[in-house]
C-alpha positions in Angstrom: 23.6 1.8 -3.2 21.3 4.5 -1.4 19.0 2.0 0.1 21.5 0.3 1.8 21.7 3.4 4.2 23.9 5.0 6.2 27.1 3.2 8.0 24.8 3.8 11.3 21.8 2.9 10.2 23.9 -0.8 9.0 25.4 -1.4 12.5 21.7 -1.7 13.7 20.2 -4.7 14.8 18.1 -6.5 13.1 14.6 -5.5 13.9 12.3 -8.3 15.4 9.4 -8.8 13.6 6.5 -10.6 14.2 3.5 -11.7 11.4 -0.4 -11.9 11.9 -2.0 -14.2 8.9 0.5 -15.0 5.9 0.6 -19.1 6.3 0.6 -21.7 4.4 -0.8 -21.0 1.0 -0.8 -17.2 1.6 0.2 -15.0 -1.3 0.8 -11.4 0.1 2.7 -13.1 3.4 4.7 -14.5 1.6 5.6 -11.1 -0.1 6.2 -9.2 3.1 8.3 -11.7 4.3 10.6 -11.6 0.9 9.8 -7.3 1.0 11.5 -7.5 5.3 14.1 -9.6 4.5 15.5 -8.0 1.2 17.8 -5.5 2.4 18.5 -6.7 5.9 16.6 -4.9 8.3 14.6 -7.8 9.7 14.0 -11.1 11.2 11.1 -12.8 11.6 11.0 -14.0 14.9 7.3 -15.0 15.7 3.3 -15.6 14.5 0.3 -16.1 14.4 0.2 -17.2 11.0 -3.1 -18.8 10.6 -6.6 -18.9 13.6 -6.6 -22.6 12.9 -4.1 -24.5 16.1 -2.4 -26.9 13.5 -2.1 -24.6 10.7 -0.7 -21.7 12.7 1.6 -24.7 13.9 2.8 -26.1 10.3 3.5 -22.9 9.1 5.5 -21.7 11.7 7.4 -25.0 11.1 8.0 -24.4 7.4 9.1 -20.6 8.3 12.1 -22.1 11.5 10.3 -20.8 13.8 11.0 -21.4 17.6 7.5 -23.1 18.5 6.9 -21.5 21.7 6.6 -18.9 19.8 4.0 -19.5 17.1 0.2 -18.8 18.5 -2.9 -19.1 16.9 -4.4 -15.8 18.7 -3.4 -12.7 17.8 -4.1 -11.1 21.3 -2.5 -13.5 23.1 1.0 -13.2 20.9 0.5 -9.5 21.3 -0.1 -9.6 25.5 3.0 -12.4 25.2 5.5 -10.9 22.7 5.4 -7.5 24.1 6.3 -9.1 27.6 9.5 -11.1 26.4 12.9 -9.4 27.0 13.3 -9.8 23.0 9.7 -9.8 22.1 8.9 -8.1 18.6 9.4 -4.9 17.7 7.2 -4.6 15.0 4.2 -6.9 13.6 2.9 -6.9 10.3 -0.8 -7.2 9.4 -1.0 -9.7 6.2 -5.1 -11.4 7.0 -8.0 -9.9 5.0 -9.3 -6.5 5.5 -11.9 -7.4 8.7 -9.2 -8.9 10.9 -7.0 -5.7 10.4 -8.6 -3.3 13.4 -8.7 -5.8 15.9 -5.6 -7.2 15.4 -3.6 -4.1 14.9 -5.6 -2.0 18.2 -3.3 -5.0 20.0 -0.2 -4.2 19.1 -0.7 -0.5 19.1 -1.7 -0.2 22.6 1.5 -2.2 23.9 3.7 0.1 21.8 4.4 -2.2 18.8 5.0 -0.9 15.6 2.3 -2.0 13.0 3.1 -2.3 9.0 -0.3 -3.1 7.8 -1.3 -4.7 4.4 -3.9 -2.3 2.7 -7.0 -1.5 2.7 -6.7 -0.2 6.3 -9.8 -1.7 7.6 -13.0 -3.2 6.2 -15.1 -0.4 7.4 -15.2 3.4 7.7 -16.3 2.8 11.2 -13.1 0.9 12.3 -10.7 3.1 10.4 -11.7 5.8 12.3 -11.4 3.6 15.8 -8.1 2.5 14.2 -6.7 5.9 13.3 -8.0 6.9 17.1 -5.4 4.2 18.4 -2.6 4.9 16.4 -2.7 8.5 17.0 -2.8 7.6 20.7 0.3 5.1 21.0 3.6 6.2 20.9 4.2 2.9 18.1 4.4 3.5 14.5 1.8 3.0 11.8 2.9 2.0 8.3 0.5 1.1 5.5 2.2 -1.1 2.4 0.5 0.8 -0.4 4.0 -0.7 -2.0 3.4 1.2 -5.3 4.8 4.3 -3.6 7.8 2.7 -3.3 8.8 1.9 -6.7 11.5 4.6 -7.5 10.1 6.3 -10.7 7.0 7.0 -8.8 9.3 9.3 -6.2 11.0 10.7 -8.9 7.8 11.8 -10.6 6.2 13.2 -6.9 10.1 15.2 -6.7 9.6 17.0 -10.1 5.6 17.7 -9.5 6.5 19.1 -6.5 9.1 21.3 -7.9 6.9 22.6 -10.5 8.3 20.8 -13.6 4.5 20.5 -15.4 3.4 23.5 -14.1 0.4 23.9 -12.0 -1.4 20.4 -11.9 -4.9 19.8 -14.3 -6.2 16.4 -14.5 -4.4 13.3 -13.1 -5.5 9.3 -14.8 -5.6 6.4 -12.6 -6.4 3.1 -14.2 -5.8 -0.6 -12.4 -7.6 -3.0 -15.0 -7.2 -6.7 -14.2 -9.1 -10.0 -15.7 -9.0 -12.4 -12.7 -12.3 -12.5 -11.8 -13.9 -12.4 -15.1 -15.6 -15.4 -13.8 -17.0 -16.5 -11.1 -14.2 -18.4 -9.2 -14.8 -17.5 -6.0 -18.2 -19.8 -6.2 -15.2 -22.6 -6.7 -13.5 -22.1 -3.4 -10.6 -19.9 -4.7 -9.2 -18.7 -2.1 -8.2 -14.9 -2.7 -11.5 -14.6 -4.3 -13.7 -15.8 -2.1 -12.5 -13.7 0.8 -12.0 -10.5 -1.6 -15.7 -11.0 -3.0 -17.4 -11.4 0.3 -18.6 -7.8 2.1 -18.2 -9.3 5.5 -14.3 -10.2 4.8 -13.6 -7.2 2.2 -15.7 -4.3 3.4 -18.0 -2.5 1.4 -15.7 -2.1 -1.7 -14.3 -4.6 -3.8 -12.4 -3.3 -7.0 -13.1 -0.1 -5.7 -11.0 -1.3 -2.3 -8.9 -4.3 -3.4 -7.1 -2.3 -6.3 -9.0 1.3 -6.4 -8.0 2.3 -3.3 -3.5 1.3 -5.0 -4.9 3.7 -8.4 -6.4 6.5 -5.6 -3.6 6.5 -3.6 -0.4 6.2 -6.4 -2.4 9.5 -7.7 -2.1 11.4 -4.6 1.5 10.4 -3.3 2.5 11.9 -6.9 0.7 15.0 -7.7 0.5 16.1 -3.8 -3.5 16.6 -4.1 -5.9 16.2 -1.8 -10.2 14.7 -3.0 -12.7 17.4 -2.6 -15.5 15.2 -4.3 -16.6 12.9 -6.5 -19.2 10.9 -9.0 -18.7 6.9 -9.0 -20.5 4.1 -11.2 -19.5 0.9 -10.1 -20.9 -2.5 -11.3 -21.0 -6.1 -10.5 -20.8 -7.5 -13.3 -20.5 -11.0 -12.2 -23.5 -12.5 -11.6 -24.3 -13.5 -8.2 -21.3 -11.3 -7.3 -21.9 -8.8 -4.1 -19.0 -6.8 -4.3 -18.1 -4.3 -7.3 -15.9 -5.6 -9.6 -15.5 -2.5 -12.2 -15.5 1.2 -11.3 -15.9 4.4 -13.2 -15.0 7.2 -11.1 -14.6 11.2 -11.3 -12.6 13.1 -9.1 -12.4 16.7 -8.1 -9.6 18.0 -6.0 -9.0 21.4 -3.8 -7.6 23.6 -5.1 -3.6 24.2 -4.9 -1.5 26.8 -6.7 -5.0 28.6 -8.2 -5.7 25.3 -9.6 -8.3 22.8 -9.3 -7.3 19.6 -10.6 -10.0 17.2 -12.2 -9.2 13.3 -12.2 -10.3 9.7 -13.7 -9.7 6.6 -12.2 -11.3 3.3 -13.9 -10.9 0.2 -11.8 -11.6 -3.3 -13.1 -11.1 -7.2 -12.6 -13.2 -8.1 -15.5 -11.0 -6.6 -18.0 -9.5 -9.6 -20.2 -6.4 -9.1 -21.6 -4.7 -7.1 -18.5 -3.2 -8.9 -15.9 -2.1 -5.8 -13.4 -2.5 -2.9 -15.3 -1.4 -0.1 -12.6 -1.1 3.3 -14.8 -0.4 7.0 -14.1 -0.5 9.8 -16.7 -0.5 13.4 -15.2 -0.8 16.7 -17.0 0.1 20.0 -16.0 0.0 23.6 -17.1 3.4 22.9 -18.7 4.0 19.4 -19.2 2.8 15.5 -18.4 3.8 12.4 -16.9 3.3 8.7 -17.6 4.3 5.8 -15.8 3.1 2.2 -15.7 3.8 -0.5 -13.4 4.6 -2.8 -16.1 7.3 -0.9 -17.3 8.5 0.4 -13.4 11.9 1.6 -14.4 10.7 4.0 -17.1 9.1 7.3 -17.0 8.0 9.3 -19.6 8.2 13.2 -19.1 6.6 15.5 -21.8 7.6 19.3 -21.5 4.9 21.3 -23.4 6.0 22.1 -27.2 8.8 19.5 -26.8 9.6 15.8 -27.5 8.9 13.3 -24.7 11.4 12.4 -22.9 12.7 9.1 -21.0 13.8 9.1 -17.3 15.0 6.2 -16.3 15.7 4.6 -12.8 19.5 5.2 -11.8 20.0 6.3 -15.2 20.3 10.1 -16.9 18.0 12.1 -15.6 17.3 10.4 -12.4 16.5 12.5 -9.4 17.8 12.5 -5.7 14.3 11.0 -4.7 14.8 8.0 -7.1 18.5 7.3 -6.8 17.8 6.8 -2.6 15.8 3.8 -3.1 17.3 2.2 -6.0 19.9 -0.6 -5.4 21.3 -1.2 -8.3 23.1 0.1 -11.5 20.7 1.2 -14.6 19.7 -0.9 -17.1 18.9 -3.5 -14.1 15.5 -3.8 -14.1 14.1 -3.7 -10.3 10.5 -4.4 -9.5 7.1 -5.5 -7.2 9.2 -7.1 -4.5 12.1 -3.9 -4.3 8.8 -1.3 -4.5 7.7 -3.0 -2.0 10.9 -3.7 0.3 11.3 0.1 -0.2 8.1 0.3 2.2 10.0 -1.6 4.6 13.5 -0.3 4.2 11.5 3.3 4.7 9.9 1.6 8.1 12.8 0.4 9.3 14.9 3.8 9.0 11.9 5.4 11.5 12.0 2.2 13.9 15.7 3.0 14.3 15.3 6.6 14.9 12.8 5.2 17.6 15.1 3.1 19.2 17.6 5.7 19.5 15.4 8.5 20.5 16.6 10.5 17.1 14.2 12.6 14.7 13.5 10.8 11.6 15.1 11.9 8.4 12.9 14.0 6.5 13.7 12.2 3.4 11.5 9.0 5.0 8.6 8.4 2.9 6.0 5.0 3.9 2.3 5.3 3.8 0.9 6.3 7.1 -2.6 5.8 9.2 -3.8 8.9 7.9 -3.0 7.7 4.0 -5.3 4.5 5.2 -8.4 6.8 6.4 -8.1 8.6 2.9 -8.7 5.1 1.1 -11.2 4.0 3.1 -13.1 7.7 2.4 -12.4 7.2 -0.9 -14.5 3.0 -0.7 -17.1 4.9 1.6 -17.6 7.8 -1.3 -17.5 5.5 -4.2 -20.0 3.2 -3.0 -22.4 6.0 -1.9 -21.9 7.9 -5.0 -22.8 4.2 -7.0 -26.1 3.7 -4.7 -27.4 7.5 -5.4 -26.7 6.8 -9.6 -23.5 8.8 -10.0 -24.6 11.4 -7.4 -21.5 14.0 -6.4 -20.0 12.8 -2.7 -18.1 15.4 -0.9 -15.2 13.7 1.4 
């Protein structure tokens, strides 16, 4: 299958990676580890899986990891790892959204590739420090906004971008969930107590912890770029200091003498939807759907004519879909291959690093620059919100 590569890109080496947060009891480590390892690019080789000595310890334990080789400091297994004849190649960034700048400035700055959980940072402030040090080091930046990966999302960013709806109107983005429809992070939860809090989150908190996925998905596909926009976002919750619904209007630049108008609606207090990740966009000759619970499918609706289903390796399927699909159709793949395809993407420009080569144009991962846009995007919202809906150039 296409994501399997080429017969060079298979002889390579298994790429040394190294992992900052994601112990014991971590969710999203725990899914970059399965998204590195699915097809064969990586090995996990060290971490500093947890800031607490005996934690950091035990899960480097549970993981086989040689013990001198576990740490409990990111900086030091940054000043250590990129020292060692066979220290790591690449890190990835798994902690919640405050430790992200400090920990990935280490790495960049002693030429380590960074894959970075999203948001980028917790702050505008940092993001722009952070941007300032990836642009200066020669090491790679890669953001897992892992919806991009999912192969019906290329497919519909190929046929947008060869014109097959036309000129592009008004693009939907909606991420409803209901996991916080109470207040569970007052119990100790732990995802919801660090994803609640400003000092651990940032300023946003549907807005950044599942906006920013809705914001970015609606980009990567229609190719446009925010102008401005009006945001209401409420905390419904009470007690709760972070905003856990949004209402949000968009207004893009204009691209092919059109200016594109968008919605996205962001929510964790929305019983009845577990991860409700949609896309519909509509064009001056035809419209797109596709929803994450349904990831293989996508619905294309020429103007004047029935809709029709594309599906993932099936009839229909483009070039940009068939390369990151693995296997035959009818196969469902889903959230752990969108997101390997973030990796599989990072590891084809790591090996064009090693060898000195250009990277293949067809390469497609989230970069540093994909990461400031979110976090202008939070920064926007939440001064839109505080001004009552007020319109926010970015």
């Amino acid at each position: 299958m296409a994501i399997e590569g080429s017969s060079t890109e298979t002889r390579q080496k298994r790429i040394r990676l190294g992992m900052v947060g994601g112990g014991s009891g971590a969710f999203i480590g725990a899914v970059h580890r399965i998204a590195a390892r699915l097809d064969d690019h990586y090995e996990l080789v060290a971490g500093a899986l947890s800031s607490t000595p005996e934690k950091a310890a035990a899960s480097g334990r549970e993981l086989g990891l040689d013990p001198s080789r576990v740490y409990s400091d990111f900086k030091e297994m940054a000043i250590r790892e990129a020292k060692l004849k066979n220290g790591i190649e690449a890190v990835a960034i798994v902690t919640p959204n405050h430790v992200h700048y400090a920990a990935a400035k280490e790495f960049l700055k002693r030429g380590i590739h960074v894959i970075c959980d999203k948001p980028l940072t917790s702050t505008l402030a940092d993001a722009k420090k952070l941007k300032k040090a990836a642009d200066e080091s020669d090491a790679l930046f890669v953001l897992t906004h892992n919806y991009t990966g999912y192969p019906m999302v290329r497919q519909a960013r190929e046929m947008i971008a060869n014109g097959d709806i036309g000129a592009v109107r008004l693009v939907q983005m909606e991420y409803p969930q209901d996991w916080l429809t109470e207040n569970i992070e007052q119990s100790g939860q732990k995802q919801a107590s660090w994803r609640t809090d400003p000092a651990r989150s940032g300023a946003g908190g549907s807005t950044g912890d599942i906006g920013t996925h809705a914001y970015n998905l609606g980009c990567f596909v229609s190719g446009l770029e925010l102008d401005e926009l009006s945001a209401d976002l409420d905390s419904f919750v009470s007690g709760r200091q972070l905003d856990d619904n949004a209402h949000v209007m968009l207004r893009f630049k204009e691209k092919d003498g059109a200016r594109a108008k968008g919605m996205l609606w962001c929510s964790q207090v929305a019983p009845g939807n577990e991860n409700g990740l949609m896309l519909r966009v509509y064009g001056t000759e035809g419209g797109l759907e596709w929803t994450q619970k349904e990831p293989n499918y996508l619905w294309y609706t020429p103007f004047g004519e029935p809709k029709r289903l594309l599906t993932r390796a099936g009839a229909g399927a483009s070039p940009a879909a068939a390369r990151v699909s693995r296997i035959p159709s009818g196969h469902p793949e889903g959230y752990l291959e969108g997101f390997a395809n973030i990796y599989s993407e990072a590891a084809r420009a790591i090996y064009a690093k090693r060898d000195g080569a250009k990277v293949d144009e067809a390469v497609t991962y989230p970069t540093i620059d994909d990461g400031m846009k979110g976090m202008v995007f939070v920064d926007a919202c939440v001064r839109s919100s505080q001004r009552n809906g007020a319109w926010i150039k970015v």
